[in-house]
C-alpha positions in Angstrom: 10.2 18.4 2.8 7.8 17.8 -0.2 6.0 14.4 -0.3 5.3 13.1 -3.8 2.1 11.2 -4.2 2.0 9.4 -7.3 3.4 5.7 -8.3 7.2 6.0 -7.0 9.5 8.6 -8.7 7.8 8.0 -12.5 4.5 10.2 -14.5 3.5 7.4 -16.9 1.3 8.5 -20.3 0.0 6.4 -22.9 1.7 5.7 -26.0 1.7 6.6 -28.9 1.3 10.7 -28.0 -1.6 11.5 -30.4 -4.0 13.6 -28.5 -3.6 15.9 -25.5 -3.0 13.6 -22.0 -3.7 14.8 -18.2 -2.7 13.0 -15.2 -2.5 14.5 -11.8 0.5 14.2 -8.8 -0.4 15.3 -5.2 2.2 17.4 -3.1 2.1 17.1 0.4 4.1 19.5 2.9 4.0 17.4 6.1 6.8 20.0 7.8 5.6 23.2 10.2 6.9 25.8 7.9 5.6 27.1 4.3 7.2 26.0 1.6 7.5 27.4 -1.8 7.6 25.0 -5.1 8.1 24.6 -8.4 8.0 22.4 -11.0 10.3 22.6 -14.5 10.2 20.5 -17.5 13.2 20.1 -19.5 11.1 20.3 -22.8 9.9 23.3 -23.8 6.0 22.5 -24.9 5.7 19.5 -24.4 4.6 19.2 -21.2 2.6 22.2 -18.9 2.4 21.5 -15.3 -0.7 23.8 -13.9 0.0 25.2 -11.2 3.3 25.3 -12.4 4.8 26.9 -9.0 3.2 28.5 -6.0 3.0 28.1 -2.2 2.4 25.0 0.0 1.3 25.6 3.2 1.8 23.2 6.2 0.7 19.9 7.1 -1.5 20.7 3.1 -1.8 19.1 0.5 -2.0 20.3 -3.1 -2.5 18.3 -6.6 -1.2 19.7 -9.5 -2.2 18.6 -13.3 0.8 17.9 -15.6 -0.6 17.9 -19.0 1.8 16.2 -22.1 1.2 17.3 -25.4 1.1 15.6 -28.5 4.2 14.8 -30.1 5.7 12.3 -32.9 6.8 9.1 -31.1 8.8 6.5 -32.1 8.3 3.2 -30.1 12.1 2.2 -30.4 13.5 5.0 -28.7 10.9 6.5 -26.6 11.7 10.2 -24.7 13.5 10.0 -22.1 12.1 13.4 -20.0 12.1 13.9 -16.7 10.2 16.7 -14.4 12.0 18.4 -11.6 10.4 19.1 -8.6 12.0 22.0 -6.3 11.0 23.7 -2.9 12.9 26.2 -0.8 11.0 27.6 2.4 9.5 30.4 2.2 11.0 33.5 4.1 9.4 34.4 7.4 6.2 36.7 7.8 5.6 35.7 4.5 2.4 34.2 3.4 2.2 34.5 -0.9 4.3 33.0 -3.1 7.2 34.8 -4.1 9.8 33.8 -6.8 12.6 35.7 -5.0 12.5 32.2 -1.9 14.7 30.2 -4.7 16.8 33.2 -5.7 17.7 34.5 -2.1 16.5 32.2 0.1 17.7 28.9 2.0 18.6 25.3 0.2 16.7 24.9 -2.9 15.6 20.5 -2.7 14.8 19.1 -5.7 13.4 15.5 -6.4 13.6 14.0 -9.9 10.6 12.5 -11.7 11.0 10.1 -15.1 8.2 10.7 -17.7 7.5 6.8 -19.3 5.3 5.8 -21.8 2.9 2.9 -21.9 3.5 1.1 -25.3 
């Protein structure tokens, strides 16, 4: 299992989006077993999550940067984005990340995080 630690299940950036925004989310594998993860966007450019996938080992931690571009936003309908989270464990013997664990590995778990904006 894969810990998020950030304020609940939300990534908050400051309205409006005029320059380039960081903010950082810690991933925590508290389990015996490594675990490989990954995190999507679904909006191309937008948003660049660094390191974007890799390997968590266990009972580590790792904090990764998610980075939101500047885009046009309009306060009356603000984006509703969200950032997807997934981990599979790795296969055994295997120590570097490989893409291959969430093709042909076990149960791909995913946790769901909104993106809001502070007006």
């Amino acid at each position: 299992m894969v810990q998020i630690f950030h304020f609940g299940l939300q990534v908050w950036f400051n309205a409006p989006c005029l320059s380039e925004q960081v903010t950082a989310l810690k991933l925590s594998n508290p389990g015996n077993r490594l675990l490989g993860y990954r995190v999507v966007s679904k909006v191309e450019n937008r948003y660049v999550v660094l390191p974007s996938q890799g390997a968590l080992q266990p009972k580590k931690d790792i904090t990764i940067n998610i980075i939101c571009h500047p885009f046009p936003f309009k306060s009356e309908s603000p984006p509703v984005d969200t950032l997807i989270i997934e981990w599979v464990d790795a296969f055994e013997g295997e120590t570097d990340f490989n893409e291959d664990w969430f093709v042909m590995g076990g149960i791909v778990r995913k946790k769901i995080l909104s993106v809001k904006f502070n007006p």
